[in-house]
N, C-alpha and C positions, 0 to 999 in steps of 0.2 A: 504494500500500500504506500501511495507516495502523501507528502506532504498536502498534495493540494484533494486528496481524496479523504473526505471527514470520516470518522470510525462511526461503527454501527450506534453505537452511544451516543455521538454529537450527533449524528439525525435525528435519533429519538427525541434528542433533548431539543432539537429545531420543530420539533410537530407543535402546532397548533391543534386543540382536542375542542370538539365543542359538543354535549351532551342537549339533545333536545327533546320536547314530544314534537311531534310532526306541526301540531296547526302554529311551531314556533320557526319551522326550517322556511328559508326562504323560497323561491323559487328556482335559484341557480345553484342551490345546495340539495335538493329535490330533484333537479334532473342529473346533477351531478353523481347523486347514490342511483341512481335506477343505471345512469350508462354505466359505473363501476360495475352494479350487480350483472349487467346485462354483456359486459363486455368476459369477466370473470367467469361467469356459469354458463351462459350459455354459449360463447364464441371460444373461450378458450379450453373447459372442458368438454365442449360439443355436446350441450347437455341441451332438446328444443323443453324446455317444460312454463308454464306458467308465472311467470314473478311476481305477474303484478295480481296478487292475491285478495287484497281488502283489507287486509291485514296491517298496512301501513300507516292509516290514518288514524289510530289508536297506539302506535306504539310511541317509544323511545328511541333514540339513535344516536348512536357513538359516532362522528366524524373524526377523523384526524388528516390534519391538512400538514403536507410537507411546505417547505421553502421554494420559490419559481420564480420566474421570471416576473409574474404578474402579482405585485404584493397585495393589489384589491383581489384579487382575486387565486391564490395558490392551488398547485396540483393534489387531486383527494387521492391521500397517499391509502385509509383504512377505512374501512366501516361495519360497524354491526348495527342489528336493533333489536329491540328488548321487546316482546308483550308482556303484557302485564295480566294476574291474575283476572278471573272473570268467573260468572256462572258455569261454563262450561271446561274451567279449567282450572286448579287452585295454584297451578306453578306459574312463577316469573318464567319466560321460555326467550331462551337468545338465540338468535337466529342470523344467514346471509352474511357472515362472517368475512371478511374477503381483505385480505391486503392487492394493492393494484402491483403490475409489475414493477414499476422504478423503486420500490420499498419494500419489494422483499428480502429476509438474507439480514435483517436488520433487528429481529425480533421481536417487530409491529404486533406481529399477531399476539406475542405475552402478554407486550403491554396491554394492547384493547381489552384482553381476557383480564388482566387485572385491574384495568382501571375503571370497565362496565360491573363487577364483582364489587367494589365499592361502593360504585353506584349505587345497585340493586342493595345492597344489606344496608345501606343508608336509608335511602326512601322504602323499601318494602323488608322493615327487618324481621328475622325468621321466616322466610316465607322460600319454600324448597325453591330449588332453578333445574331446571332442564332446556337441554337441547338435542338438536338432532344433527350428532357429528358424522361428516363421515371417515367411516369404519376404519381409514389408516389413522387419521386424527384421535385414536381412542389414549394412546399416550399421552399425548398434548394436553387433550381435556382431562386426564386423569391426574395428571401433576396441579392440578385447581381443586382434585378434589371430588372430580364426578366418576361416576362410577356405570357402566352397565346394567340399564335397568330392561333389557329386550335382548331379541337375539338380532345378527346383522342380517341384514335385507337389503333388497333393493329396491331403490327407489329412482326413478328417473334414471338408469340404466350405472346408479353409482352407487354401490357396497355403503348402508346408513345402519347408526343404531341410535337408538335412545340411550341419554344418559344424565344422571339426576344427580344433583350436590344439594345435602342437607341443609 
């Protein structure tokens, strides 16, 4: 690594994080998560499935914006988003996890998991979390503390399982 090439840690340390519900995300941070989502899952794992679910307009969302050329506006370097308990479901559930490519290799995805994990035990505390990792991701999510709670399957043509942290 040369001098003029920052370590995986100074990028981290340059991300901009911004936690929202949706009716707070602007317009150009809204289409920003749907083309990461859309460029991540379905263009790069060849995945054709649904994204835009309904599901959006109720949840939470992790942004993390890196450093760019355009300081009004910076590249969406991470994103996840969080639902929230309901009737039909009593877990916080994290979902659409995705670091983009220019910030991978950097640890992005730890950080989001630790710093939505705060989040969540902040505003919703004790309340179980699940998500639906997939199935090579089971180490990853298991160093946070979740656990296998299904068997792995498939879903949209890619190996998923359920997994729940207390």
């Amino acid at each position: 690594m040369t001098d003029l090439q920052p370590t995986a840690a100074a990028r981290l340390a340059q991300l901009e994080w911004r936690w929202k519900p949706f009716v707070d995300l602007t317009r150009v941070e809204v289409y920003e998560m749907l083309a990461a989502r859309n460029t991540v899952f379905v263009v790069e794992q060849n995945c054709v499935y649904g994204d835009i679910d309904g599901l959006d307009a109720e949840a939470w969302h992790l942004l993390a914006y890196g450093p760019g050329h355009d300081a009004a506006q910076p590249p969406l370097a991470g994103y996840l988003r969080v639902l929230l308990p309901d009737a039909a479901d009593a877990d916080v559930r994290i979902g659409r996890v995705l670091t983009t490519a220019p910030f991978r290799g950097i640890g992005l995805g730890k950080a989001m998991l630790e710093r939505s994990l705060a989040h969540i035990r902040a505003q919703w505390p004790g309340t179980p979390i699940r998500l639906h990792a997939q199935a090579h991701l089971q180490g990853f999510y298991g160093a946070f503390g979740f656990k296998p709670v299904s068997e792995i399957h498939e879903e949209d043509g890619i190996p998923h399982v359920w997994m729940r942290s207390a």
